[in-house]
C-alpha positions in Angstrom: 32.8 -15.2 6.8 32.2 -16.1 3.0 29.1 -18.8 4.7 27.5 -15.3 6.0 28.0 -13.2 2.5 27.3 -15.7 0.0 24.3 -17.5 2.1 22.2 -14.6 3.0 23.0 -12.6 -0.3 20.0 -12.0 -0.9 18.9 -10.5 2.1 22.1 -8.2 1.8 20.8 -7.0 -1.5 17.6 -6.2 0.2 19.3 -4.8 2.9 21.2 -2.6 0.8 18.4 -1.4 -1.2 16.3 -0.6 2.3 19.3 1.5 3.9 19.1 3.6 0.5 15.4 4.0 0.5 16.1 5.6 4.0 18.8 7.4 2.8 16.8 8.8 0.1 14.0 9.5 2.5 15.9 11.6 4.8 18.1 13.5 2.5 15.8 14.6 -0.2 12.4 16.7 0.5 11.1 15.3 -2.5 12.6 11.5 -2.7 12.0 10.3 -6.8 13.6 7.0 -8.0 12.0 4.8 -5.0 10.0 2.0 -7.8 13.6 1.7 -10.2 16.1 1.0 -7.3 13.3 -1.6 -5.0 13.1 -3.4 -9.1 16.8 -3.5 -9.2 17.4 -4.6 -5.6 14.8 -7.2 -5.5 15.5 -8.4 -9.2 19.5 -8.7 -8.4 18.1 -11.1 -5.1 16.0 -12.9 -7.3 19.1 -13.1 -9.8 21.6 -13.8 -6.7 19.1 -16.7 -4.9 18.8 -18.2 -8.9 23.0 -18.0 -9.3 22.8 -20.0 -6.0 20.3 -22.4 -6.8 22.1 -23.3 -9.9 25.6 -23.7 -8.1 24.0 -26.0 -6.2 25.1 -24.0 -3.0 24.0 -25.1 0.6 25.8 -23.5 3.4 25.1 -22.9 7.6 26.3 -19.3 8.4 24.8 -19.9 12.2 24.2 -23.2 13.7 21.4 -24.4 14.9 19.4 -21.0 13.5 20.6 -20.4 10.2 21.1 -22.9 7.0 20.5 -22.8 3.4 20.1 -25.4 0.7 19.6 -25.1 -3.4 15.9 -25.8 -2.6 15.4 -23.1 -0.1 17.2 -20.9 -2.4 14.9 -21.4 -5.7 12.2 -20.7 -3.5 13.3 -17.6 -2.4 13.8 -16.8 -6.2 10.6 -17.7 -6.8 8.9 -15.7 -4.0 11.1 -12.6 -5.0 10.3 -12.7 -9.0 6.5 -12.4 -8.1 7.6 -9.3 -6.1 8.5 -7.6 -9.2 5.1 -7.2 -10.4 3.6 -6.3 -7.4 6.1 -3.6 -7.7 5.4 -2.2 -11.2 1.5 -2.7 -10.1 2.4 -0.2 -7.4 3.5 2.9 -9.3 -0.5 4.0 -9.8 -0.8 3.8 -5.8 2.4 4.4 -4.0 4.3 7.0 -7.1 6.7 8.0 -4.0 6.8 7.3 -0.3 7.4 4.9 2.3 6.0 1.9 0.4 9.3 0.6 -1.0 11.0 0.2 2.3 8.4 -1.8 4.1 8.2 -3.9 1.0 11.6 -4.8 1.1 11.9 -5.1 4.8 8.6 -7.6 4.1 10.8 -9.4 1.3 13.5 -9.6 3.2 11.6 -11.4 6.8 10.3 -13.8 3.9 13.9 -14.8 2.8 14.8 -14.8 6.9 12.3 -17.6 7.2 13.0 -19.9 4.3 16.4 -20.3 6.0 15.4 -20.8 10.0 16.2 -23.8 11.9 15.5 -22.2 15.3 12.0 -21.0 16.9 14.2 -17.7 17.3 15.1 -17.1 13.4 11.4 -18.6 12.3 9.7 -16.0 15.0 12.0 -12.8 13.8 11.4 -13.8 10.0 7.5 -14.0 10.8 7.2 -11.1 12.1 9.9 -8.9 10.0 7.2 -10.1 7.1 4.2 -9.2 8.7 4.7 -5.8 10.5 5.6 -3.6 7.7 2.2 -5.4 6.3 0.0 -3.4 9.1 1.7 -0.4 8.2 1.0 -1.3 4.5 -2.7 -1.9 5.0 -3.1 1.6 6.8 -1.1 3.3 3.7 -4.2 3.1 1.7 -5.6 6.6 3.5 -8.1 6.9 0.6 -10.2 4.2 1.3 -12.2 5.2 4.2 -12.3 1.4 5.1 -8.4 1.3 5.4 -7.6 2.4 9.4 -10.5 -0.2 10.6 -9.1 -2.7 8.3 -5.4 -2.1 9.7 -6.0 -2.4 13.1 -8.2 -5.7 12.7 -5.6 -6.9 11.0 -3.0 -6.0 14.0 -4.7 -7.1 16.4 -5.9 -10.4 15.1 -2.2 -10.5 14.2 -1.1 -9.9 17.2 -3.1 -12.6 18.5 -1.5 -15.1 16.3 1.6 -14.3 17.5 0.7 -14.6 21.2 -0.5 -17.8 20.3 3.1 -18.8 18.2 4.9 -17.7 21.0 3.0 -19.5 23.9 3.1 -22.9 21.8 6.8 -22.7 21.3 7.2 -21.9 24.9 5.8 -25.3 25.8 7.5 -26.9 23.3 10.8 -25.6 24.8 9.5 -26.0 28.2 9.4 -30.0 27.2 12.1 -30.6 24.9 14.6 -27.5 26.5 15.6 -26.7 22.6 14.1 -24.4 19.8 15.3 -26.3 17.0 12.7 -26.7 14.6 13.2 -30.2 15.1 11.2 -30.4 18.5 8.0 -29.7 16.7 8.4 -33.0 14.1 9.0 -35.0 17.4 6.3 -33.6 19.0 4.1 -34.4 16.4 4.0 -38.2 17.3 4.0 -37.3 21.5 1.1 -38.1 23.2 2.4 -35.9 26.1 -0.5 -33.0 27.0 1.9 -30.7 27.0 3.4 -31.3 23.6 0.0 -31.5 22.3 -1.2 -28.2 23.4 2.0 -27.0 22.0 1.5 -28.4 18.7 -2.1 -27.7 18.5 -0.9 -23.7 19.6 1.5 -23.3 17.2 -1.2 -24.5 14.1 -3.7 -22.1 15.1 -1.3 -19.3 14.8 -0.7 -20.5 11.6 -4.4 -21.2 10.7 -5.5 -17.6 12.3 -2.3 -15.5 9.7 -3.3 -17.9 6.3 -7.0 -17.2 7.5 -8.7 -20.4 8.1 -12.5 -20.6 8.8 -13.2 -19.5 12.0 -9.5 -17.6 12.3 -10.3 -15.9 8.9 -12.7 -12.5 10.1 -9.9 -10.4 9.1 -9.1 -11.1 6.0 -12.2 -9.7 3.8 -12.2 -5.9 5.6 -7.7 -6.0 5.3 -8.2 -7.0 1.6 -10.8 -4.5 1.2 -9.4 -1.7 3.1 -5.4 -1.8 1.2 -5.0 -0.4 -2.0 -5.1 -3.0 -5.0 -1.1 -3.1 -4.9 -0.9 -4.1 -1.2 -4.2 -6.8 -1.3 -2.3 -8.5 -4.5 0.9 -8.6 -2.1 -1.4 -10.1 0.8 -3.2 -12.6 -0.9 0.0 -13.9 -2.5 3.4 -13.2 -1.1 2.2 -13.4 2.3 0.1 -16.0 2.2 3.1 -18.1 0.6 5.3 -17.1 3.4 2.9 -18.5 5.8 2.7 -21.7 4.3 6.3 -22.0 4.0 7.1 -21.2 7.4 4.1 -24.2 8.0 6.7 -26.6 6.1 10.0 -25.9 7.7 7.9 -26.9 11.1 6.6 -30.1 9.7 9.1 -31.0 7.4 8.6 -34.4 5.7 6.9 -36.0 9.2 4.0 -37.7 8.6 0.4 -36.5 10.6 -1.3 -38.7 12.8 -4.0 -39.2 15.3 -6.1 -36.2 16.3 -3.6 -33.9 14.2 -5.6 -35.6 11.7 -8.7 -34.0 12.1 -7.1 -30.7 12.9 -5.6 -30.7 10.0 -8.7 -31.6 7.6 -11.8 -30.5 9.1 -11.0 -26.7 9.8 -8.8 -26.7 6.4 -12.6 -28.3 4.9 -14.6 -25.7 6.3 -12.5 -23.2 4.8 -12.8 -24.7 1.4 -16.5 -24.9 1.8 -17.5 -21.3 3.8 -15.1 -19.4 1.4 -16.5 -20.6 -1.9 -19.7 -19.9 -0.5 -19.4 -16.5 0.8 -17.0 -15.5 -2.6 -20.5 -16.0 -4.3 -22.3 -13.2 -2.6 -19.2 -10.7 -3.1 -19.8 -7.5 -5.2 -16.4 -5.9 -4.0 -13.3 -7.9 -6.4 -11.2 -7.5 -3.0 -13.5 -9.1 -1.1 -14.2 -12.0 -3.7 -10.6 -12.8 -3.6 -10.5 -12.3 0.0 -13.0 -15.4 0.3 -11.3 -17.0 -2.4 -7.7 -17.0 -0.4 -9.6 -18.5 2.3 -10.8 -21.5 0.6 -7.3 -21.8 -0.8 -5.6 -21.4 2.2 -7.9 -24.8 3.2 -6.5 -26.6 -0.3 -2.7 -25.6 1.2 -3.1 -27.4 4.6 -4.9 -29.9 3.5 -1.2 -31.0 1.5 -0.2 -31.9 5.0 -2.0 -34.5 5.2 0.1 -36.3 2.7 3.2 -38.2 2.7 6.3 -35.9 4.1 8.2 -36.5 0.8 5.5 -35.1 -1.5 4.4 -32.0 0.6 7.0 -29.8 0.1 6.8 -30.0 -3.9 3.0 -30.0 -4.2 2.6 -26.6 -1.7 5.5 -25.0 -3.4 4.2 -25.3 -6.9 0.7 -24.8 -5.8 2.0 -21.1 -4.4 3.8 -20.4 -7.8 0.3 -21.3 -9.3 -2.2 -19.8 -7.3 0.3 -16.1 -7.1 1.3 -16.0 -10.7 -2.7 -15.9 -11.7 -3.5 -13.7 -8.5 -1.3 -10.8 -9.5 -2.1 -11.3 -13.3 -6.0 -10.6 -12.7 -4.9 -8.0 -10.5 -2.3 -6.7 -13.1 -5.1 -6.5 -16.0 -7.8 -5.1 -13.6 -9.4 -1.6 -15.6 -7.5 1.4 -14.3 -9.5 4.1 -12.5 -10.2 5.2 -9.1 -9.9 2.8 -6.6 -13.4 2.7 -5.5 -14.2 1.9 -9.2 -12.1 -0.5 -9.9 -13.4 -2.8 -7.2 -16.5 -2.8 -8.0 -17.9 -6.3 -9.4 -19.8 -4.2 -12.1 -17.2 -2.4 -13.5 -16.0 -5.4 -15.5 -19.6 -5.7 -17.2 -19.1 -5.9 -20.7 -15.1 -5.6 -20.4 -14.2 -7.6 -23.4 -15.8 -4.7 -25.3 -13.7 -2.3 -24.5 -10.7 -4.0 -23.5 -10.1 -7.8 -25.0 -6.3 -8.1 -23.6 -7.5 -7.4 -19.5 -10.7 -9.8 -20.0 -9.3 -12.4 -21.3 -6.1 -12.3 -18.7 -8.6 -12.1 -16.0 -10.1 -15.1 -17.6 -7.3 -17.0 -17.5 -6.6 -16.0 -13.9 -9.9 -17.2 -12.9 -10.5 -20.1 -14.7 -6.9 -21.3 -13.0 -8.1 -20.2 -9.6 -11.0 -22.4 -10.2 -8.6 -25.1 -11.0 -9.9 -25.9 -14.7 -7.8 -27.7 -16.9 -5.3 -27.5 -18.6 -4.5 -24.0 -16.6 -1.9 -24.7 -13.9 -4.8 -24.3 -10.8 -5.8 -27.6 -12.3 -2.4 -29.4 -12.0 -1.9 -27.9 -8.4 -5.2 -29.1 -7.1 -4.5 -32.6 -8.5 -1.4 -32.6 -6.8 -3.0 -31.8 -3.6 -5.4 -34.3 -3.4 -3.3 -36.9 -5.0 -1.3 -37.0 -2.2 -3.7 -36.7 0.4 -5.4 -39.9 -1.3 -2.0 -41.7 -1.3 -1.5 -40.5 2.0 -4.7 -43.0 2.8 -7.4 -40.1 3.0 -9.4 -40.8 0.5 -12.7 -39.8 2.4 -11.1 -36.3 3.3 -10.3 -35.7 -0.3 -13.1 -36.0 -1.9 -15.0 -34.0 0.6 -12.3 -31.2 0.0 -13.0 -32.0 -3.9 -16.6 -31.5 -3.5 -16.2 -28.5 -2.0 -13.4 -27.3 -4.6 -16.7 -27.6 -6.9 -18.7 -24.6 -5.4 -15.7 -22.4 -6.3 -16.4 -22.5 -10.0 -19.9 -20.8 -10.1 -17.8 -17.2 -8.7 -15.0 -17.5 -11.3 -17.2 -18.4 -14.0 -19.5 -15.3 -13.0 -16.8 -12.6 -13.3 -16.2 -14.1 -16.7 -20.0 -14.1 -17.4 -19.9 -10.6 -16.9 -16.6 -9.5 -18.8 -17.5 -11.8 -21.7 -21.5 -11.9 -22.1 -22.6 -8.6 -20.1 -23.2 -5.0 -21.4 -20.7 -2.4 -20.0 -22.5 -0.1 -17.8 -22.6 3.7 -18.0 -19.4 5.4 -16.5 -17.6 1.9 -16.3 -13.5 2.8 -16.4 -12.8 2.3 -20.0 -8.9 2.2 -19.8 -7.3 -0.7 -19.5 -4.1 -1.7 -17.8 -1.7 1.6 -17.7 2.0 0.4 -18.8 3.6 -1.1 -15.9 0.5 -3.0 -14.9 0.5 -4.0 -18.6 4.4 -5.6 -18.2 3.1 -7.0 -14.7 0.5 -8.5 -16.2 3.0 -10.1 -19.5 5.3 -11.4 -16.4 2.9 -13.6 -14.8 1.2 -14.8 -18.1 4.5 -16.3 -19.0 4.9 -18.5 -16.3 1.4 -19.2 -16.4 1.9 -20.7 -19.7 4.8 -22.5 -18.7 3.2 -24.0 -15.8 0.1 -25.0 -18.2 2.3 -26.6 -20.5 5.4 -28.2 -18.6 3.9 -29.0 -14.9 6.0 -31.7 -14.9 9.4 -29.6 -15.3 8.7 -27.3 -13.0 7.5 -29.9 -10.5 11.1 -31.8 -10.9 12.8 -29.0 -9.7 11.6 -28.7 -6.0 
């Protein structure tokens, strides 16, 4: 019984803090207080997966489904810190409202995840992430582009889950278990069935992190949700994707055609989203692109040696969403058309020096220029994909890594060296997207200046 309390604490606490939402909800016409209780439920998990972490704790509250480790716990911590600014970002769209719950419920299918070692857990915890996500999407009802945008996005996901659930079928159909295990031993089958299986499962996983050609949704979903919900999508989710990618291949090695699966799609993506960022005028749709060429740097890690993987995705995540929600923390306030727009960040270090040069610092680590952590998380990447014997593959995927920099270094062309237009937002970052934006900084700096630490503890 104490296995069950003390291992999922954290998803009690966000368990908790989701029945009184509801509560909330249904006994108040006019629920107040839903931002202050989702910061203290989600900080006390972050607090409570941290407490853990340092105890060194590693429990299995259900067999063959369930397990935790010290590891698993500091990257919950991780994940759930980050969901704190996304929640003081949120205040401007989402004062009141259903928001809060389907965040936490979100949160809590992330934790779910991090802890599977059944098919069963890992397919609940997917899906407990990304359903609230839909609803999420369609909760921006002042963008005119928000119900297309949800329903592409549900049925696209949809279709990745159809595809989950058909490769694990096979995969149970030939091993008759759901461990995670069967799919590091089918990984090194050359039975057709174990194959298809494999290559099934991937391409769910390709089509939800938006990999060239699974990736149409992603620019109209990012687009369509409010600024709060897009900054939760292109970080949050896309780390619980790539997570729930690693507790499938663990520390097995890639070989034969998996190969190529795994570095020519993962390429493309590197190259097409760079290129199409370029064209963007919409900041949504810009990052949109931009997730998708990182979502190629992410897989390509899994290409490298097993030991190496796990540390060099994990910190790459912490990188790539600490800088995401900081530019979208210091973005101009304003209506939400505005604020998209390219051209409303002309001239922005005129009128607000703080938000420019935090976006600058968010995009110049996006791009992956030193000494700004993008830069150490790349390197990792395509040092082990090198040691891992690929050498031809990585520098393709370096090459293409290039193209990036011309779109990062343009939004800071225009903050830094244009003139501000006529009616561009001149406010900056209300107060809570101010303290969102001072608790990503910090661990921006930390990652710029002590890679190493950080790396030695996953």
């Amino acid at each position: 019984m104490s296995e069950v309390f003390f291992g999922m604490l954290p998803e009690h606490l966000l368990l908790l803090g989701i029945v009184l939402l509801l509560t909330l909800e249904i006994a108040s016409e006019k629920p107040r207080g839903g931002l202050p209780l989702s910061l203290v439920v989600v900080g006390a998990a972050a607090v409570a997966a941290t407490w853990l972490y340092a105890a060194g704790y590693s429990a299995v509250p259900f067999p063959g489904h369930y397990s935790v480790t010290a590891t698993g716990m500091l990257a919950k911590a991780v994940v759930l810190a980050l969901g704190i600014p996304v929640l003081l970002l949120a205040r401007d769209d989402f004062p009141e409202g259903p928001f809060y719950p389907l965040l936490l419920s979100s949160l809590y299918g992330f934790c779910l995840l991090l802890s599977s070692d059944s098919f069963l857990t890992l397919f609940l915890g997917l899906e407990i992430m990304s359903l609230p996500v839909y609803v999420l999407v369609l909760l921006a009802f002042g963008r005119p582009e928000g119900p297309e945008a949800a329903l592409k996005y549900l049925v696209l996901g949809g279709t990745a889950t159809a595809m989950f659930l058909m490769g694990v079928s096979l995969l149970y159909g030939g091993s008759a278990t759901l461990a995670l295990s069967a799919f590091a031993s089918a990984l090194g089958s050359h039975d057709v069935m174990a194959t298809a299986a494999i290559v099934l499962v991937v391409l769910a996983f390709f089509l939800k992190a938006a990999i060239v050609p699974f990736h149409a949704w992603a620019p109209d979903a990012y687009e369509g949700a409010s600024l709060t919900v897009t900054a939760y999508m292109a970080t949050i989710i896309k780390a619980g994707v790539l997570l729930a990618a690693l507790r499938l291949f663990g520390t097995t090695p890639v070989s034969g055609r998996m190969v190529e699966l795994l570095a020519i799609l993962p390429l493309v993506s590197i190259v097409w989203g760079n290129l199409a960022a370029m064209r963007q005028h919409s900041f949504r749709r810009m990052i949109a692109y931009s997730s998708i060429a990182h979502a190629g740097y992410l897989f390509y890690a899994f290409l490298g040696a097993g030991p190496g993987r796990f540390q060099a995705v994990v910190f790459y995540l912490v990188a790539y969403g600490v800088t995401n929600i900081l530019a979208f923390a210091s973005i101009p306030r304003g209506d939400d058309a505005t604020r998209d727009r390219l051209e409303n960040l002309e001239g922005l270090f005129q009128r607000d020096p703080y938000a420019a040069v935090m976006i600058g610092v968010a995009m110049l680590s996006l791009a992956g220029i030193p000494p700004f952590p993008g830069f150490v998380a790349k390197f990792l990447i395509f040092k082990n994909v090198i040691a891992a014997g690929y050498t031809a593959y990585a520098v393709l995927g370096l090459v293409g890594s290039y193209l990036g920099i011309y779109f990062y270094l343009r939004v800071i062309q225009k903050m830094f060296m244009g003139a501000a237009v006529p009616g561009a937002v001149r406010a900056g970052p209300g107060g809570l997207a101010l303290a969102a934006s001072v608790l990503c900084l910090i661990p921006t700096i930390l990652l710029a200046l002590f890679p190493g630490w950080v790396f030695g503890r996953f």
